[in-house]
C-alpha positions as CSV (number, residue, x, y, z in Angstrom):
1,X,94.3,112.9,90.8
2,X,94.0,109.2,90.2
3,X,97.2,107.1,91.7
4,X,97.2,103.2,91.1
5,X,99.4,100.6,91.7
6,X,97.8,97.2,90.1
7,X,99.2,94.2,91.9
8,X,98.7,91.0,93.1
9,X,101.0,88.2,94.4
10,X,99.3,85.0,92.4
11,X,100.4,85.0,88.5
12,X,97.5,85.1,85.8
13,X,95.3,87.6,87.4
14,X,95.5,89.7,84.5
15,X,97.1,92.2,86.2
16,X,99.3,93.7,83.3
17,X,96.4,93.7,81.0
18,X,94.3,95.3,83.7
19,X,97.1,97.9,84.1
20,X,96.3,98.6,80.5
21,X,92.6,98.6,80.2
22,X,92.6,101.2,83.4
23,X,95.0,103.4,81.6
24,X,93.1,103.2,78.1
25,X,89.5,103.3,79.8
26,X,90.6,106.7,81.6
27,X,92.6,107.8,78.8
28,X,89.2,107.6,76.8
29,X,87.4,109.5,79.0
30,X,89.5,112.7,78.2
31,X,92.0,112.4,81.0
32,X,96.0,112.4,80.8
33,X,97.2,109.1,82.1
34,X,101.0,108.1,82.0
35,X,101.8,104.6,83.4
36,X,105.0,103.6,84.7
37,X,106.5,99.7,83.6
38,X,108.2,98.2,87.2
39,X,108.1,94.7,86.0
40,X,111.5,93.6,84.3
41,X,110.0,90.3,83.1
42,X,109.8,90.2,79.0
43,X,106.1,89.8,78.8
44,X,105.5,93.1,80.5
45,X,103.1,96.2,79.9
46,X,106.0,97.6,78.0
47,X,105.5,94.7,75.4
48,X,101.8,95.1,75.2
49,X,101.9,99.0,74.3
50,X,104.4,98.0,72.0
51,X,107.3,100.7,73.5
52,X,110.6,100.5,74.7
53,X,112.8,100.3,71.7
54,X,115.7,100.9,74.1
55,X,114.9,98.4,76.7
56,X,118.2,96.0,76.5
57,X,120.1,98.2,75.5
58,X,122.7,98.9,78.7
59,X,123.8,102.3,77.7
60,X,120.1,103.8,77.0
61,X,119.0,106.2,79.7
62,X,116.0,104.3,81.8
63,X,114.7,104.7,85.1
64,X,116.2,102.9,87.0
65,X,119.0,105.6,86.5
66,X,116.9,108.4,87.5
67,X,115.4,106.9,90.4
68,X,119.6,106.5,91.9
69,X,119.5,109.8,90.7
70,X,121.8,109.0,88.1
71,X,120.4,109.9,85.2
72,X,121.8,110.3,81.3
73,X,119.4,112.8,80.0
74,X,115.8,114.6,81.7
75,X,113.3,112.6,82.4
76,X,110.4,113.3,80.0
77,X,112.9,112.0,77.5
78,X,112.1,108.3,79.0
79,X,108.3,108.5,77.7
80,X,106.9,107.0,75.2
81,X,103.3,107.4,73.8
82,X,101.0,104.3,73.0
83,X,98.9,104.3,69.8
84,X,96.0,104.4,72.4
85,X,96.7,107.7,73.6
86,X,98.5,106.3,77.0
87,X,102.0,108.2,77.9
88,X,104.5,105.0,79.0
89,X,107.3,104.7,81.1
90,X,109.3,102.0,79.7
91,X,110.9,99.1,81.7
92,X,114.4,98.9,81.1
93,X,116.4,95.3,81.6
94,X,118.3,97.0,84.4
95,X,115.5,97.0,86.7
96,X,116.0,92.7,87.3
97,X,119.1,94.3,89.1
98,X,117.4,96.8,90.6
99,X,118.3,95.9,94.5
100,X,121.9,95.0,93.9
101,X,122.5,99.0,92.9
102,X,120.3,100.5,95.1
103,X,122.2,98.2,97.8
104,X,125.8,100.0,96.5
105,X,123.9,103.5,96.3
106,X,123.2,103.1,100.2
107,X,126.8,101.1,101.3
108,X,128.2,105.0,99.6
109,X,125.4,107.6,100.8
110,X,125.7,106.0,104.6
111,X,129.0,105.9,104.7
112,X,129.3,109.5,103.3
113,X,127.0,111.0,105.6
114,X,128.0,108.7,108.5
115,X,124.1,107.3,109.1
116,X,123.0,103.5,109.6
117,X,121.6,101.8,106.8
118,X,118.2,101.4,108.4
119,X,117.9,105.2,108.4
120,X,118.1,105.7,104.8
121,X,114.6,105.8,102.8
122,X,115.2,103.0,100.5
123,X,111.4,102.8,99.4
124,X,110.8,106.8,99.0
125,X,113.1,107.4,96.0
126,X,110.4,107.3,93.5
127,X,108.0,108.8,95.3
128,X,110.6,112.0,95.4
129,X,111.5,111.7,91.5
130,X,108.0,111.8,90.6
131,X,106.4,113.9,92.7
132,X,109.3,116.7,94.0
133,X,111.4,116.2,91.0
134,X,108.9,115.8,88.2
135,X,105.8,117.0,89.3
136,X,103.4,114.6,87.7
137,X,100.7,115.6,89.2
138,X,100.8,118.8,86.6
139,X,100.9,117.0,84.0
140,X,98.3,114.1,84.2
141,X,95.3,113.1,85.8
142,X,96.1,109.6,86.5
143,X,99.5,108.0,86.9
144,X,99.5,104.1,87.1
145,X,102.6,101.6,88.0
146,X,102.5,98.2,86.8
147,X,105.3,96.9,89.2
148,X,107.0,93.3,89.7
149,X,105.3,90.5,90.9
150,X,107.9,89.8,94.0
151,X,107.4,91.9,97.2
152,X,111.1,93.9,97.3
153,X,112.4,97.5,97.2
154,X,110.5,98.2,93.6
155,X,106.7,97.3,94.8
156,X,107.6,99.1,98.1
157,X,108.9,102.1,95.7
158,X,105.7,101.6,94.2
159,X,103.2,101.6,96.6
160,X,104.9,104.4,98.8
161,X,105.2,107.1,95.7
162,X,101.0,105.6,94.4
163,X,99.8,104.9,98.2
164,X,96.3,103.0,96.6
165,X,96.2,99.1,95.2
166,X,93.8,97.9,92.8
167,X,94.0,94.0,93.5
168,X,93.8,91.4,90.7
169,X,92.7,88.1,92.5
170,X,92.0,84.3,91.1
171,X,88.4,82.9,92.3
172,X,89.8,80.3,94.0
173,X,91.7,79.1,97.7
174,X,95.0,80.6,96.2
175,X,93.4,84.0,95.6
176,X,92.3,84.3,98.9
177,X,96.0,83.6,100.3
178,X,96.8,86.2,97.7
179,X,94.4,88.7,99.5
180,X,95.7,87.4,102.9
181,X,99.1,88.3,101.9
182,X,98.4,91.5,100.1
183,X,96.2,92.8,103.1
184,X,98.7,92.0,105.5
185,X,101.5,93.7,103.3
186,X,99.4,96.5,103.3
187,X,99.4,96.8,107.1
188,X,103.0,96.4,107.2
189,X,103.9,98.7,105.2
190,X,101.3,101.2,106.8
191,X,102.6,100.8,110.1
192,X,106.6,100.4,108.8
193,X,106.4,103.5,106.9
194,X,104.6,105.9,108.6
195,X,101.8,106.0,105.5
196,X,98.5,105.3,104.8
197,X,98.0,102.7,102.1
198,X,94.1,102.2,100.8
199,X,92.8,99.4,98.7
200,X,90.5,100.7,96.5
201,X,89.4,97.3,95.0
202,X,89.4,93.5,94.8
203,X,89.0,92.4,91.1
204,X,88.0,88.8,91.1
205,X,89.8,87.8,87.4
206,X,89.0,85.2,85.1
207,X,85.9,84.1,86.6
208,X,84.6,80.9,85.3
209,X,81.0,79.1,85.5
210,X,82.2,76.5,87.7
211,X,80.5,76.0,91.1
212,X,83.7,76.5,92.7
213,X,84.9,79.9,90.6
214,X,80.9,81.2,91.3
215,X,81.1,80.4,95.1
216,X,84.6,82.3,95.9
217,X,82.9,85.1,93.6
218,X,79.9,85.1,96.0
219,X,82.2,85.3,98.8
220,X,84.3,88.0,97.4
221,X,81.6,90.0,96.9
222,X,79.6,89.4,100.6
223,X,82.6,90.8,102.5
224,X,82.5,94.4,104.1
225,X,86.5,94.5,104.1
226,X,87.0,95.8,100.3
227,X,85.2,96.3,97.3
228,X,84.4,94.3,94.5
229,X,82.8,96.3,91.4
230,X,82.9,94.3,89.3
231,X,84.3,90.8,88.3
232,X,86.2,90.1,84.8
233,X,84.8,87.1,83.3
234,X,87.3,84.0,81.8
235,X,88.0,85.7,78.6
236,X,91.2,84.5,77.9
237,X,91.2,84.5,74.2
238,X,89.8,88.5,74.5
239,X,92.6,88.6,76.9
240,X,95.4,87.1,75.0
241,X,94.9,88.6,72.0
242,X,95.6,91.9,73.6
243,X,98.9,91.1,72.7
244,X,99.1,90.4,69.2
245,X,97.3,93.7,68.9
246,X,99.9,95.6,71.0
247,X,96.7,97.5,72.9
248,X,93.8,97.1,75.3
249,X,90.7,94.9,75.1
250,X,89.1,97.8,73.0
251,X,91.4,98.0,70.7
252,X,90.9,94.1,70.1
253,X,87.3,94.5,69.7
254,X,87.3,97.8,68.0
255,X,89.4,96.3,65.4
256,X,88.1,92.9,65.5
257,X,91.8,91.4,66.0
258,X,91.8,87.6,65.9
259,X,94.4,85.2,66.1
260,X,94.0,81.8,63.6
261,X,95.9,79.5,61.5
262,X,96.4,80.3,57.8
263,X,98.6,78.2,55.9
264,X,99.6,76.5,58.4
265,X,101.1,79.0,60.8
266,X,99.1,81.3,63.5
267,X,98.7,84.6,62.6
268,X,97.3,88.1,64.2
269,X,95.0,90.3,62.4
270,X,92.4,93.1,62.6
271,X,89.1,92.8,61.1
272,X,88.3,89.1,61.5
273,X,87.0,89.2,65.2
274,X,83.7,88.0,65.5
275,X,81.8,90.7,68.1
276,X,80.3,88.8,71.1
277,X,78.2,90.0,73.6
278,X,80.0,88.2,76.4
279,X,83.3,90.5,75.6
280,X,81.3,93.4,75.1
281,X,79.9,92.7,78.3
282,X,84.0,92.4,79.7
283,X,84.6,95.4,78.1
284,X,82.0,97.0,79.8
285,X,82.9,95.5,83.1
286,X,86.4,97.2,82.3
287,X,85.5,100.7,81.9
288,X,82.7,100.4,85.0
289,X,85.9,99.4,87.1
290,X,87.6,102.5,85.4
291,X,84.8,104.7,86.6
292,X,84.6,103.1,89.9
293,X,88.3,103.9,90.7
294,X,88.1,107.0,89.4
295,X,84.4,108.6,90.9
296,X,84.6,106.4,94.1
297,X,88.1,105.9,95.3
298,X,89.6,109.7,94.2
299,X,86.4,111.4,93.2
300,X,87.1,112.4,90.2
301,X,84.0,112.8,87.7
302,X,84.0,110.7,84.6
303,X,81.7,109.9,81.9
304,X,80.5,106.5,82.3
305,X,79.1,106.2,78.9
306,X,81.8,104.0,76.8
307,X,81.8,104.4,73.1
308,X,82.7,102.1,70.9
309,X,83.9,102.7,66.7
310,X,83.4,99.1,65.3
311,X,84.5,99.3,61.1
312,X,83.7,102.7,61.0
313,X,80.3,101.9,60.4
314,X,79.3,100.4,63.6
315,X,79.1,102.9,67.0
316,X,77.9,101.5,70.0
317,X,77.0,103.4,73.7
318,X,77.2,101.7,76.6
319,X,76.5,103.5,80.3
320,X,78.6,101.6,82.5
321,X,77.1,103.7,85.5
322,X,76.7,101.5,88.6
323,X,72.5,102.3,89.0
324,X,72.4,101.8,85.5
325,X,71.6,98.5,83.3
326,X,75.0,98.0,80.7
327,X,72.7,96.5,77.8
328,X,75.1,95.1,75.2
329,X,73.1,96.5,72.0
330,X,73.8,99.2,69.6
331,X,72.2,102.6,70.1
């Protein structure tokens, strides 16, 4: 079973949307995927599928109740399902609070039980709900959180129920602070809870032609400490326009969605995308990190042939396999 948890600590590392491209990549190979939302911020992976009707509303059941086992309802009533096939579960506004109630919840449980506060397990309550309560791995192949940015009692939730990091990371100094900092919370939280955590893969993001971009690339991708499959290219506008589609970079080229001004004002829509062979070769790069994850990291066999349905009329095969050549033609 494949167990992610995408993070990095530098912003615009496309980490949401590479939350999103995992989940529909595997989802399109004919596995079950379900990824959880951990990041209260608005512009979340919850706003990219396009979920989470109930989100600000205070009364709606939302995990953050069920993970202080205080829930309103069972759990598989929290999750929603993407037009893309991916099973979500929403993030909910009450996760921004999320340490001030978990703080309460252990002030009541120690002094009920008469224990110290460092012996409660503060970072293994959703590992329990969703592998002893739920019992995920039954139901999907892959489970994926997308958590906040912020090193605090959600990421550490996070990586201690997921136990393996994919790593979105800039081509630059800060990205390699970034790693520094990831690597050495990784140790940390090894040695501090008794746990092995494994770093599947760097993924150096936004990648430019500049020397500077090309040489941290180069160095990523000489070091023996991790592995680097594949870097995404700067493909902001493939990138951004994820979310006026409300899917992954598939759906964008799939459906040729394009953001332009008409009439004056900027508007979304399918079928005016140009297809380029630099973001079919992104796309590409997408699903080979997919495979990757999934064959080299959990062993789990894939097909590494991505498929394509461009206006009906237009199917194109790519094999994304890593001793093969991803040409960027139809076939």
């Amino acid at each position: 079973m494949i167990t992610v948890v995408v993070y990095s600590e530098s912003g615009g590392t496309f980490k949401t949307t590479t939350t999103a491209n995992l989940a529909v990549a595997w989802a399109r190979m004919g596995l079950d995927v379900c990824v959880i939302d951990l990041d209260p911020q608005e512009g979340n992976l919850t706003s990219l599928f396009d979920v989470g009707e109930h989100r600000s509303d205070p009364d709606a059941d939302n995990l953050v109740k069920h993970i202080l086992e205080m829930p309103d309802g069972p759990f598989e009533d929290l999750i929603e399902t993407s037009d893309e096939g991916v099973d979500v579960v929403p993030s909910h506004d009450m996760l921004g609070d999320f340490t001030s109630n978990l703080e309460q919840k252990i002030a009541y449980e120690t002094g009920m039980k008469n224990m110290s506060k460092e012996e409660y397990p503060r970072y293994e309550l959703l590992h329990d709900l969703l592998w002893q309560n739920q019992q995920l791995h039954e139901q999907y192949d892959a489970v994926l959180i997308d958590p906040n940015a912020r090193a605090e009692d959600l990421l550490y939730n996070a990586m201690y129920a997921l136990r393996t990091l994919v790593a979105p990371v800039k081509p630059a100094g800060k990205g390699n602070l970034s790693l520094e900092g990831l690597e050495e919370l990784v140790r940390n939280m090894s040695s501090e809870l008794d746990i092995q955590i494994g770093l599947s893969c760097v993924v150096p993001s936004g990648v430019g032609q500049t020397n500077a971009h090309q040489q941290y690339y180069k160095q990523f991708e000489a070091t023996d400490a991790f592995d680097t499959p594949v870097a995404i290219a700067d493909r902001e506008s493939l990138m951004d326009t994820m979310w006026e589609a409300r899917g992954s970079a598939f759906k964008v080229i799939e459906e040729r969605w394009k953001t332009f001004e008409q009439d004056g004002e900027m508007v979304s829509e399918p079928g005016h995308r140009r297809i380029r062979d630099r973001e079919l070769e992104t796309v590409c790069d997408l699903y080979e990190l997919a495979t990757f994850v999934a064959t080299e990291t959990f062993g789990v066999d894939v097909d590494p042939e991505l498929v394509l349905e461009i206006d009906d009329h237009d199917t194109r095969r790519f094999d994304v396999s890593r001793d093969s050549e991803a040409e960027v033609t139809a076939r």
